[in-house]
Every structure is written in C-alpha cells, then in structure tokens.
Backbone as JSON Lines, residues from 0, in Angstrom:
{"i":0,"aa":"X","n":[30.24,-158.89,-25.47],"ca":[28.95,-159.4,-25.06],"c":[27.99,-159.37,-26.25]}
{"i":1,"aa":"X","n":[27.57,-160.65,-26.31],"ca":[26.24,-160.63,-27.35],"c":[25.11,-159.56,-27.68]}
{"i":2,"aa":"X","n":[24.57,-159.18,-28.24],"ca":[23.48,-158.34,-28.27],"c":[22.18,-159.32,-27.43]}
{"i":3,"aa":"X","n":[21.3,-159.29,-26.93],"ca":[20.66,-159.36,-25.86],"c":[19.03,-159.27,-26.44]}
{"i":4,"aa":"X","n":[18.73,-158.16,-27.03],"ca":[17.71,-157.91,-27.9],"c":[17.39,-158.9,-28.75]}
{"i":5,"aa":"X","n":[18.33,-159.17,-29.8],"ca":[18.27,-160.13,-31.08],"c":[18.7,-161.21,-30.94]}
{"i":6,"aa":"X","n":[18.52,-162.53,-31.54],"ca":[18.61,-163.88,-31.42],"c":[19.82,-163.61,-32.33]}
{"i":7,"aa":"X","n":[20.59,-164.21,-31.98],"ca":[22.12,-164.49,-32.89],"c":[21.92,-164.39,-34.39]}
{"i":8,"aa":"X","n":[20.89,-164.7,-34.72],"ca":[20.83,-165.53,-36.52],"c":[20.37,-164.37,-36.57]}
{"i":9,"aa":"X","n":[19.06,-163.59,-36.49],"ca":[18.61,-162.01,-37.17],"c":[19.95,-161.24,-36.78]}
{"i":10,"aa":"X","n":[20.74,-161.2,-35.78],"ca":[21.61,-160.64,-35.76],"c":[22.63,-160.63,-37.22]}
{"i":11,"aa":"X","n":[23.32,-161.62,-37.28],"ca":[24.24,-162.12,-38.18],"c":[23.67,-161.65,-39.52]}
{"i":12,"aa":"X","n":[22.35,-162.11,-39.67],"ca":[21.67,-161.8,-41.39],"c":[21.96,-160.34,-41.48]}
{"i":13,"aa":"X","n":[21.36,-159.29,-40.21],"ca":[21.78,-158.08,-40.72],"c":[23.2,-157.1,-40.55]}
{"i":14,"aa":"X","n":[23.72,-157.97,-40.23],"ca":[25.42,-157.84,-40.16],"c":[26.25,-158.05,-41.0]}
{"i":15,"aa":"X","n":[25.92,-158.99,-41.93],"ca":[26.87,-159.95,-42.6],"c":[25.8,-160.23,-44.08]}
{"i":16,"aa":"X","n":[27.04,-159.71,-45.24],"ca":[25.86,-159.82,-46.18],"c":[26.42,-161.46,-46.9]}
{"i":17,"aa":"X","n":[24.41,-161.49,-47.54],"ca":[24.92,-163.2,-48.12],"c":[24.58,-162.82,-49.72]}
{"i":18,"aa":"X","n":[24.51,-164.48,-49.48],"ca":[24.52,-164.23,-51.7],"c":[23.81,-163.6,-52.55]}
{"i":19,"aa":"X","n":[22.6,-163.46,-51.81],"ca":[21.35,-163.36,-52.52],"c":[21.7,-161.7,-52.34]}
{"i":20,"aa":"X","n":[22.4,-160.86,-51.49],"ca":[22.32,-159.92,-52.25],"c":[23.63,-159.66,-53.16]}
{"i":21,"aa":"X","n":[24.55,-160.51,-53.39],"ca":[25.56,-160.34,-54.4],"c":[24.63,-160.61,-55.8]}
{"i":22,"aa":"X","n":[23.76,-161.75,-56.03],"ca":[23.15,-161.9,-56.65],"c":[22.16,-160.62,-57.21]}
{"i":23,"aa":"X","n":[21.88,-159.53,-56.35],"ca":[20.79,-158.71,-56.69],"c":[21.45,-157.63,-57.13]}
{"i":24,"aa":"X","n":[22.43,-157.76,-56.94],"ca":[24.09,-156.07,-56.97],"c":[23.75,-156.89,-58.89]}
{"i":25,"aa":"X","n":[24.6,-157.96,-58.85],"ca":[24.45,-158.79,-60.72],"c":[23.52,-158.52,-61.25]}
{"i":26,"aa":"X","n":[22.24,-158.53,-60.74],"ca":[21.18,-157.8,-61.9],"c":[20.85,-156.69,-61.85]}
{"i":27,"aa":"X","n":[21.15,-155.98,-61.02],"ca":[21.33,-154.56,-60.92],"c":[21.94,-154.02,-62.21]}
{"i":28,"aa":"X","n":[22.98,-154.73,-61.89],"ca":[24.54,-153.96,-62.65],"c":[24.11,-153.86,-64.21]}
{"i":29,"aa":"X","n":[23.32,-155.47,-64.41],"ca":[22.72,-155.93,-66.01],"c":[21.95,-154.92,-66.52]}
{"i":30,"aa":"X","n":[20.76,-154.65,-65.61],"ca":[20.08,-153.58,-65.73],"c":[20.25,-152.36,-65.87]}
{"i":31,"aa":"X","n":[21.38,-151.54,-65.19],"ca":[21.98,-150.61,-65.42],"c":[23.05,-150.33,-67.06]}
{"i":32,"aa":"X","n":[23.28,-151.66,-66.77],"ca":[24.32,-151.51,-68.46],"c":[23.27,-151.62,-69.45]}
{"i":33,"aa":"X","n":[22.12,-152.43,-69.43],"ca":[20.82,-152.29,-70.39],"c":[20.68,-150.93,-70.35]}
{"i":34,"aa":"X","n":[20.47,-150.56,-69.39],"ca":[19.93,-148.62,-69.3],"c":[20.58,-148.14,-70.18]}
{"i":35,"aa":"X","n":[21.98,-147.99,-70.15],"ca":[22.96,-147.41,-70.6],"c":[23.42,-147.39,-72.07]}
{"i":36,"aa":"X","n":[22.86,-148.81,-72.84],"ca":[23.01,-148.9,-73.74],"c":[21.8,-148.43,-75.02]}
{"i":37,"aa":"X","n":[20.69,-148.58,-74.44],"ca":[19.63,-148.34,-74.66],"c":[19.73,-146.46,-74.88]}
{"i":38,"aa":"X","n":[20.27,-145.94,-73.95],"ca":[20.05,-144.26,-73.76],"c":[21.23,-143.97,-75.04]}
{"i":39,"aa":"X","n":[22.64,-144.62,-75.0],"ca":[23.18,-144.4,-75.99],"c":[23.11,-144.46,-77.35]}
{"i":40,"aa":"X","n":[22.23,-145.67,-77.81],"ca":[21.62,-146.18,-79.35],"c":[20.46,-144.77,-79.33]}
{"i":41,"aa":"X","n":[19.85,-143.95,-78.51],"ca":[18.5,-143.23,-78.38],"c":[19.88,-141.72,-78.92]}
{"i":42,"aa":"X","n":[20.11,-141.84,-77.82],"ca":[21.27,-140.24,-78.02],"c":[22.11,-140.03,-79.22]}
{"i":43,"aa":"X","n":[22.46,-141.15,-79.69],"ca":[23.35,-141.13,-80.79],"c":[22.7,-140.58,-82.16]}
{"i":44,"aa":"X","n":[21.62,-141.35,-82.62],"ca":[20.87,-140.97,-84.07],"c":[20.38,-139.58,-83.45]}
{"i":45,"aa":"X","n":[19.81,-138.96,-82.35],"ca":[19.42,-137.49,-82.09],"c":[20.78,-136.72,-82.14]}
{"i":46,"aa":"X","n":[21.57,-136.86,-81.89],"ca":[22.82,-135.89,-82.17],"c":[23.1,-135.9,-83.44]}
{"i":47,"aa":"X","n":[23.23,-136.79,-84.18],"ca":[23.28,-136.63,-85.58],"c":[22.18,-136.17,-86.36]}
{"i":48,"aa":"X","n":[21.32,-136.13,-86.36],"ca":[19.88,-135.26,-87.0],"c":[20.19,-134.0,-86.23]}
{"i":49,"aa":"X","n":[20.26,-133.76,-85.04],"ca":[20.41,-132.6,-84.88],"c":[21.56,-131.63,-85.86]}
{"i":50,"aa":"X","n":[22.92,-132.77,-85.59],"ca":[23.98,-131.52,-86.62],"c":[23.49,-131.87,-88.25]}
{"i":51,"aa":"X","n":[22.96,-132.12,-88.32],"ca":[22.23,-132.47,-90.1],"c":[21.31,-131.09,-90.15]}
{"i":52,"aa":"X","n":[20.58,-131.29,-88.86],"ca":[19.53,-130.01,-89.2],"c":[20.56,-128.45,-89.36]}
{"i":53,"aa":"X","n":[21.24,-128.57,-88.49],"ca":[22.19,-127.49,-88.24],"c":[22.58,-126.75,-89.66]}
{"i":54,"aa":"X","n":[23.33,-128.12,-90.29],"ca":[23.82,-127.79,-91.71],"c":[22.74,-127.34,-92.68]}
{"i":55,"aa":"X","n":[21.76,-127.93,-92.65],"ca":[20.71,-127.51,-93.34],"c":[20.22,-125.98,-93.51]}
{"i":56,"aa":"X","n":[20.22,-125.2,-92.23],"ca":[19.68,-124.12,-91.89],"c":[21.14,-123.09,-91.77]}
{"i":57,"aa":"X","n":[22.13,-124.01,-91.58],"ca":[23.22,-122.9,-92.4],"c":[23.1,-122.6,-93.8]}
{"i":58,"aa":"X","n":[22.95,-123.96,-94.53],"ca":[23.08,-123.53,-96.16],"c":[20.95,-122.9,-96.45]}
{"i":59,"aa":"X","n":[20.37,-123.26,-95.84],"ca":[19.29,-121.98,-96.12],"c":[19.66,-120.88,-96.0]}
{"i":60,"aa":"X","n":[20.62,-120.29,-94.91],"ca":[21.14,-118.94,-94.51],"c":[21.6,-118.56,-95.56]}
{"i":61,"aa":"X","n":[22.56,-119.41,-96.24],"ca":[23.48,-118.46,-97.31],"c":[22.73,-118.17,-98.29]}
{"i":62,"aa":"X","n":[21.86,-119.25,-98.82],"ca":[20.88,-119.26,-99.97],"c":[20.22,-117.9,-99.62]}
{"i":63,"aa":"X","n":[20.31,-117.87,-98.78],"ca":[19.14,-116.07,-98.39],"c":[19.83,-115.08,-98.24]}
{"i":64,"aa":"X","n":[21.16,-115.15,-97.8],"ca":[22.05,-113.82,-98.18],"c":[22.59,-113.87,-99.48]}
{"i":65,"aa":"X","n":[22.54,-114.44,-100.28],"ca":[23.08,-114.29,-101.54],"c":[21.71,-113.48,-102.47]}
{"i":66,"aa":"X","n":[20.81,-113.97,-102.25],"ca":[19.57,-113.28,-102.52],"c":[19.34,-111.87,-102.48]}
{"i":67,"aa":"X","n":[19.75,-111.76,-101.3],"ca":[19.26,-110.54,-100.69],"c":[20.38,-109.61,-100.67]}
{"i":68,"aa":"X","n":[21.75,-110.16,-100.94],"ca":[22.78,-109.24,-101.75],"c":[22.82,-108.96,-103.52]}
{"i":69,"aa":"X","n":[22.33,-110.05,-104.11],"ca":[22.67,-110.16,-105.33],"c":[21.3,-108.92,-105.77]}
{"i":70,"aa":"X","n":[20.3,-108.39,-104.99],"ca":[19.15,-107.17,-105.12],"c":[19.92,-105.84,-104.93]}
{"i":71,"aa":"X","n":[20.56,-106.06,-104.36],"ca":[21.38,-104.59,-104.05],"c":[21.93,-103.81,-104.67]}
C-alpha cells in the first residue's frame, strides 16, 4: 500500500537518490582531495625544518660538551 501522507513524487525524491546529489558527492570528493593536498604541501616543508632544527641543536650540544670537557 502506498504511503497515504505523501504524494507519490515527495515520496520517491526522498527515497530514491538523483543526480544532483551524485553531482554534489563529485565536488565533495574535489574538495576533499584539494584539502588533502593542500595539508600535505603545508606538513611536508614543517617536518623537514623541524628535523633540520633537530640537527642543529644536536651539533650545538656537542659543540658544548666538548667545551666543557676540553676545561677539565
């Protein structure tokens, strides 16, 4: 038996999906892979400055224990 409440057609629209939202899933998806690429080009040069700094403040370290042994 039909639904009774709803006219056939509002029925069907929210039953049954149409193009326009396959169409909206596609720019979704665009948008999401923009996100994605965008966060990766951002994350990438910060991980590398980060292990740059790293190295940096290791070889300050040694520069300062050699110091501070070569007084002894």
């Amino acid at each position: 038996m039909e639904n009774a409440s709803l006219p056939s057609d509002v029925y069907n629209n929210f039953t049954t999906s149409s193009s326009d939202d396959d169409g909206l899933k596609q720019y979704v998806n665009q948008i999401r892979g923009f996100a994605v690429e965008v966060m990766n080009i951002i994350i990438g040069p910060v991980g590398i400055i980060d292990n740059l700094f790293v190295i940096v403040v290791f070889a300050f370290f040694i520069k300062i224990t050699d110091k501070v042994y070569r007084r002894s």
